[in-house]
Every structure is written in structure tokens, then in C-alpha cells.
C-alpha positions in Angstrom: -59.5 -35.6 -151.5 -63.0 -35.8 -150.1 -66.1 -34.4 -151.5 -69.3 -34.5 -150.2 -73.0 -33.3 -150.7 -75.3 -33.4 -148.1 -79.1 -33.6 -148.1 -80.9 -35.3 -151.0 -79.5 -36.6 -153.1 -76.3 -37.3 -150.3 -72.9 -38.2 -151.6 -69.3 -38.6 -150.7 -66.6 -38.8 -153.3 -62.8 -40.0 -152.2 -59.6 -40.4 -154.0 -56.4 -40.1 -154.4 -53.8 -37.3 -156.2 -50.7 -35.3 -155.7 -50.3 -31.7 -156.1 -47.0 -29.7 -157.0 -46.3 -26.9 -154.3 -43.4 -24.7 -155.5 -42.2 -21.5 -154.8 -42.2 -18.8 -157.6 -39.0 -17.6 -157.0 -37.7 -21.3 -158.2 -39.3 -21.2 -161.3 -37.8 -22.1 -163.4 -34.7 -23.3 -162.7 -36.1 -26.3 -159.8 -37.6 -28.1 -162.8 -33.9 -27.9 -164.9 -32.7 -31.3 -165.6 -35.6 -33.2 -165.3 -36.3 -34.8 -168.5 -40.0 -35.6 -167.8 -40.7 -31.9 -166.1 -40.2 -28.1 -167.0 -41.2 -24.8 -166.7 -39.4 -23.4 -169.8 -40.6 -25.7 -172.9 -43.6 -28.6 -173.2 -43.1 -31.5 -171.4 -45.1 -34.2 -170.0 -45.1 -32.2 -166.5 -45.1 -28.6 -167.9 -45.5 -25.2 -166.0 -46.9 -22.9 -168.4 -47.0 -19.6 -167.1 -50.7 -19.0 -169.2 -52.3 -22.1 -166.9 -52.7 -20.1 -163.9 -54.1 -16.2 -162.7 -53.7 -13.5 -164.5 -52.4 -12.2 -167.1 -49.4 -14.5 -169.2 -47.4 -11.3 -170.0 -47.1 -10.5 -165.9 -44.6 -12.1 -163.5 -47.2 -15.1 -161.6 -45.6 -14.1 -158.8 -46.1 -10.1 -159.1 -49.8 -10.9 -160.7 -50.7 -12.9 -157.2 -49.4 -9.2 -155.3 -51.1 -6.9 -157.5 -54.5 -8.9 -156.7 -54.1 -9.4 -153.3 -53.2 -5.9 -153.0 -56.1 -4.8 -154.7 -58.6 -7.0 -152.3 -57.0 -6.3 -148.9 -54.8 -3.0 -149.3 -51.6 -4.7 -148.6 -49.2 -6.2 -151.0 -47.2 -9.2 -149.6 -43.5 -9.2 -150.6 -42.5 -12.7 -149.1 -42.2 -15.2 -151.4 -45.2 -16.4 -153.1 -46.2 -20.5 -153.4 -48.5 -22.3 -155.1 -50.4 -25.5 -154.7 -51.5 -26.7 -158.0 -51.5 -29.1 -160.9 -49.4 -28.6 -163.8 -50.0 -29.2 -167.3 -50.0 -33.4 -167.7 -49.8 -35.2 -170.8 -50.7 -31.7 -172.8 -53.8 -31.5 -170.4 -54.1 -28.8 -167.8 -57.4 -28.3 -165.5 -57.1 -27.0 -161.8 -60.4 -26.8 -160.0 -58.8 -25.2 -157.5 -55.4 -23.0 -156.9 -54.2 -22.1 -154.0 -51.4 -19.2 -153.6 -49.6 -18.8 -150.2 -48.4 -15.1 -149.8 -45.5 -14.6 -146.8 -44.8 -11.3 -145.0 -41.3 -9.9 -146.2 -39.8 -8.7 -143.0 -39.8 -12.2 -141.3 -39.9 -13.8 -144.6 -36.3 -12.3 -145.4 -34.3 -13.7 -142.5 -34.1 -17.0 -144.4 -35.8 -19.3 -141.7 -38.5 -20.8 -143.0 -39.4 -22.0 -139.8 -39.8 -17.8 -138.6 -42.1 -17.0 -141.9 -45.6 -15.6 -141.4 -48.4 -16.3 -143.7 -50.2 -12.8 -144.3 -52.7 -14.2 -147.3 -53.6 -17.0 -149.1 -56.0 -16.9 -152.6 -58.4 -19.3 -153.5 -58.3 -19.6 -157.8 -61.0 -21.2 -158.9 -61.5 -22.7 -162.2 -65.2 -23.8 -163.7 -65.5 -26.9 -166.7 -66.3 -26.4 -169.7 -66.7 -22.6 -169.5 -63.4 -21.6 -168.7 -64.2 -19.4 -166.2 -62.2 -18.5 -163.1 -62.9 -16.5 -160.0 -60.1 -15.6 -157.0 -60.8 -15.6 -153.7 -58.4 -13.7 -150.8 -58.3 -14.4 -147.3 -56.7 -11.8 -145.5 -54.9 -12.6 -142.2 -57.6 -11.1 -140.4 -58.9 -14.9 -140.1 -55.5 -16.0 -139.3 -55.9 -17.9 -135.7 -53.2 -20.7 -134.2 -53.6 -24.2 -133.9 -50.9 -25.9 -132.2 -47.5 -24.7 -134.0 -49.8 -24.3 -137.1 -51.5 -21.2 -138.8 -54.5 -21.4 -140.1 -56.7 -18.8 -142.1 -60.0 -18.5 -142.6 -63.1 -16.6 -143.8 -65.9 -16.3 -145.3 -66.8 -15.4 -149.5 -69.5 -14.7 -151.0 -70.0 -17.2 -153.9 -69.1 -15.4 -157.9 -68.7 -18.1 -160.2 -70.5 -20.9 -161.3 -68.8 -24.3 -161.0 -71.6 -26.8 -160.9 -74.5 -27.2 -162.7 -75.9 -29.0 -159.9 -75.3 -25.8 -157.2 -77.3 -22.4 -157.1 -75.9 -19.0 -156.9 -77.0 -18.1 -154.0 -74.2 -19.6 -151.4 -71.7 -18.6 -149.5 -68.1 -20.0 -148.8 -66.4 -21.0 -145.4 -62.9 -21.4 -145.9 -60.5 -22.9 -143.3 -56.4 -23.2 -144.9 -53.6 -24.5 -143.0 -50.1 -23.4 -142.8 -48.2 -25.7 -144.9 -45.5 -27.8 -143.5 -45.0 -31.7 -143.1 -49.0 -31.9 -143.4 -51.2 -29.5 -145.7 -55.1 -29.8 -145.1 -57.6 -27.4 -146.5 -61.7 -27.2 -145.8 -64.2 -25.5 -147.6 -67.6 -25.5 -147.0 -70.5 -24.0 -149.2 -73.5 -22.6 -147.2 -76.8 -21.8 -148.4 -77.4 -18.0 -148.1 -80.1 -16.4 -146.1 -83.3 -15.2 -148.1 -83.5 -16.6 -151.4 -81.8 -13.0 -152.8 -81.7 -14.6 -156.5 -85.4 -14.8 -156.4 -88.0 -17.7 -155.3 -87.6 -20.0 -158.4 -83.8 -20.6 -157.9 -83.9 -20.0 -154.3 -86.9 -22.9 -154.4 -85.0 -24.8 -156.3 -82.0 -24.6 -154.2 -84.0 -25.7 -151.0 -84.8 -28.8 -153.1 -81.5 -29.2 -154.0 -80.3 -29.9 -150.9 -83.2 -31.9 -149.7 -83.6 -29.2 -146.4 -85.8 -26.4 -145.4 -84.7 -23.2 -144.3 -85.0 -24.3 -140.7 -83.3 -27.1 -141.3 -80.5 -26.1 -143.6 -78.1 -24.5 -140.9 -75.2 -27.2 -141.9 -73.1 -27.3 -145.3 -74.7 -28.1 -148.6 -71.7 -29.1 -149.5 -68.2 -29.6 -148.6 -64.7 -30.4 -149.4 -61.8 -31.3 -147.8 -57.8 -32.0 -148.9 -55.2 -33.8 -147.0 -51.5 -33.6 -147.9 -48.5 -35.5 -147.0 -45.3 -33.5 -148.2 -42.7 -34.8 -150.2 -39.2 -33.5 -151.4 -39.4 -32.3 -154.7 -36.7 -35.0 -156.2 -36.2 -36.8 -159.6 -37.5 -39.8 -157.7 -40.5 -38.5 -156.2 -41.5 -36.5 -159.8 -41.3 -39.8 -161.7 -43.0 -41.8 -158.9 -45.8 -39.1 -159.3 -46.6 -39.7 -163.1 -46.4 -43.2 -162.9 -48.6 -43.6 -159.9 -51.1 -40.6 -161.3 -50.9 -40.9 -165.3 -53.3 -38.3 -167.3 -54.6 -36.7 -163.7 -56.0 -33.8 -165.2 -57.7 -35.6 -167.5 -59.1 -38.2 -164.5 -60.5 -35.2 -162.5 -62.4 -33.9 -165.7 -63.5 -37.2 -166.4 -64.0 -38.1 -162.5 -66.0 -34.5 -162.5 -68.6 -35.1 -165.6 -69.3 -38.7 -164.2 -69.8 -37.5 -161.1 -72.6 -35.3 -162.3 -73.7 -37.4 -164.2 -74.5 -40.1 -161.6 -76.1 -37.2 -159.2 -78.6 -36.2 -162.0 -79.8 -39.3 -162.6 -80.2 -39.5 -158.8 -82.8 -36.7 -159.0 -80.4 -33.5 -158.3 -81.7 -30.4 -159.6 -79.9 -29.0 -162.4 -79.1 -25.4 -162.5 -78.3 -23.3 -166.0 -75.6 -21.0 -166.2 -76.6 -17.7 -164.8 -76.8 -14.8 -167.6 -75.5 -11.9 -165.5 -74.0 -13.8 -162.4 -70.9 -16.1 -162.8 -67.7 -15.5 -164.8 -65.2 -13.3 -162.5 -62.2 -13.4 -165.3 -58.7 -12.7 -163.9 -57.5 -11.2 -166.1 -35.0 -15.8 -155.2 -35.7 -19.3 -154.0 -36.0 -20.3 -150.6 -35.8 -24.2 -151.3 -39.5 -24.7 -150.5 -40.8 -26.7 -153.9 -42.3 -29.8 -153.3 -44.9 -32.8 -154.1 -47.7 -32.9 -152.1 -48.9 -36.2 -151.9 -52.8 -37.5 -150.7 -51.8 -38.8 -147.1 -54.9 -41.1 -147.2 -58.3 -42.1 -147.8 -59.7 -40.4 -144.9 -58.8 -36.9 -145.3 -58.7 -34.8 -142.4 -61.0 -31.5 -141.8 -58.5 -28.1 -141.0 
């Protein structure tokens, strides 16, 4: 995972983690007799249904339709599957969900291989409020790269995750198919204007250490870079001893983080009072572990 913030003060954060990517048809059954994991009681590696979008009573799976539906006017029926952490060690915190919706009518020949990736959402999670806001990218962004899909798109920003990042931005998103490799980009993008007003707008420019002229390029971006791995009793146990507490680590990873770029002179941005919070409200043998490939994570 890389992380970095450009203009002054500049940073680039790297490190290392896995991420579970299972198909919601599996659930629960793919985590049955593993003593360390499960998705029907609490474990150490626990999918709780109330950890991710919407709301606990619906089906995840019919929840992730119903809101794609909503955004774009069509609702997927291929299997849904999700990139995200799990509840570790009685700790759960994903800064970042990503749901991968298939079409039905290639989805249901059983090739995985002959699939077609219609949607992906983008659930975003903010620390500490608790806040959450989805994002959809329709495949009217879907372009090829080799023997790869890849979506992207563009999204206003609607919640506030850092203290330490205006309002007024916008989102580039660029999501590979996954396969043997994942890889996902996101870039955040001063908007055009100053539409919150000149103090924040100001205060953004000086943020980001650029002028209007200048600020053309990212304030910020973020990339991922995943290596998959079969979803075995081997590869689950390697995970949590190799990544103990990881939830935990990113919060802490997170606050420090921010810490260390405030005392470097990054301007510090409250918690808007009327912009932020957006609250949300059969298996086809496609679970796995993602694991970081490397250091040097690759752009989509």
C-alpha cells in the first residue's frame, strides 16, 4: 500500500498488509472449519455481517444490488465480491471497501474466466466518526488493458476522512479486474473555484503548498497492489501470524501519520457542519487472500 501527499508538507507512506477477497455467495460456509476464522460466530478472523454497507438485517450481497441499482439504474445479478478486512482480534476498521459486481448472463455460464465486471463500489469509512460514504463506478469507465478490465471515473468528494484534507476535491478512480494481480489507484484532485468559500478554499491552496495554476496534479494519492493467494488453512494462519492486530495497526499507523504531518505545518481542517457523513444505511470458488505483492506498489 502506498500513500502519498504531494506539495508542502510532501509525504509517502509504504507498507505492507493482506486483504480477504471472498465471494458472497460463500459466506459462510468457505470460513467452516477453520478454527481461527468464521463468518457465523466471533473469532479471531470474524465476518460480521454489521462491519460492512448497509443495513445488518439485509443480505450484504442484495444490499451492494439495491445501491448500485439506485446509483446507475441497473442491478447486477452476478455474484458479488468483496475486498476487505475482517474483524481481527475483536477490532474491525476498513478505510476502504471495495465490492465487485459481475453481469449475470455471462456470469452464469460458470467460467470465471468469461465473467464481465459491470460495477464496482468504493465504501469508504472515516476514524473516529464512524462515518461512511459509497462510491459506484458504473461500466461506463470500463476500458481494456491487455486481458484486464479496468474501471474508472470520476466522484465528487462526500465525506470527510482527513482532518488534514478540504472538502472541496474530487476523486479519480482507476480499479482493476481482479485476477492473479489486483491493483487499484485513487487520486484526490483539488476542485475548480474554491465552491466551499475562500477561507477553506485558501486554506486548501495552502494545504497543498500549490496555486491554482499550479495545482493541475493530485493532492493526493493512493495506490494498492495485490498478489492473490488461495484461500487455504495455510495461507489464513500465515496471514495472522505475519499481520497480527492489523486493524488496529492501520488506526494506529493512521493517527500517527497525522500526527507527524501536523507538526510538519499541514493545515488542519474541522469537521464540516453540513457537509460530510453520507450514512449507508451460490459460490463460484472465488474467495481468497490478497496479499501486498511488494513495497513498490504499482499504479492501475
Amino acid at each position: 500500500m502506498r500513500h502519498r501527499r504531494h506539495g508542502t508538507p510532501a509525504d509517502e507512506l509504504r507498507y505492507r498488509m493482506f486483504m480477504v477477497y471472498l465471494d458472497l455467495d460463500e459466506l459462510p460456509e468457505c470460513f467452516d472449519g477453520r478454527l481461527l476464522w468464521s463468518a457465523r460466530r466471533p473469532a479471531l478472523a470474524w465476518f460480521r455481517r454489521s462491519d460492512h454497507l448497509g443495513d445488518a438485517r439485509t443480505p450484504l450481497a442484495d444490499a451492494v444490488r439495491e445501491l448500485v441499482a439506485e446509483r446507475t439504474g441497473t442491478r447486477p445479478e452476478g455474484p458479488i465480491r468483496l475486498l476487505t478486512h475482517l474483524r481481527y482480534f475483536g477490532h474491525c476498521f476498513n478505510p476502504v471497501s471495495f465490492y465487485y459486481c459481475y453481469d449475470a448472463d455471462r456470469a452464469g455460464r460458470g467460467d470465471a474466466a468469461g465473467e464481465r465486471l459491470s460495477a464496482v463500489v468504493a465504501h469508504v469509512t472515516n476514524t473516529p466518526w464512524g462515518e461512511s460514504h459509497s462510491y459506484v463506478l458504473g461500466d461506463d469507465g470500463a476500458s481494456d488493458r491487455g486481458s484486464s478490465a479496468l474501471l474508472g471515473g470520476r466522484s465528487d468528494k462526500r465525506l470527510h476522512v482527513s482532518p488534514l484534507m478540504g472538502m472541496e476535491h474530487t476523486y479519480e478512480w482507476r480499479v482493476s479486474e481482479p485476477a492473479e494481480r489486483l491493483s487499484l489507484h485513487i487520486e484526490s484532485h483539488r476542485a475548480g473555484g474554491g465552491a466551499d468559500g475562500s477561507v477553506d478554499a485558501q486554506a486548501d491552496e495552502r494545504a497543498d503548498g500549490r496555486t491554482d495554476a499550479e495545482g493541475a496534479g493530485p493532492v493526493f494519492d493512493a495506490t494498492l497492489s495485490l498478489r492473490r493467494r488461495e484461500l487455504s488453512g495455510r495461507e489464513l494462519a500465515r496471514a495472522l501470524a505475519r499481520y497480527p492486530f492489523l486493524t488496529l495497526r492501520i488506526v494506529a499507523r493512521i493517527y500517527g501519520h497525522a500526527l507527524s504531518l501536523r507538526l510538519r505545518g499541514a493545515h488542519y481542517f474541522p469537521h464540516p457542519p453540513t457537509v460530510g457523513a453520507a450514512g449507508e444505511a451460490g459460490g463460484s470458488g472465488e474467495s481468497a487472500v490478497g496479499a501486498a505483492a511488494d513495497e513498490q506498489a504499482v499504479s492501475a
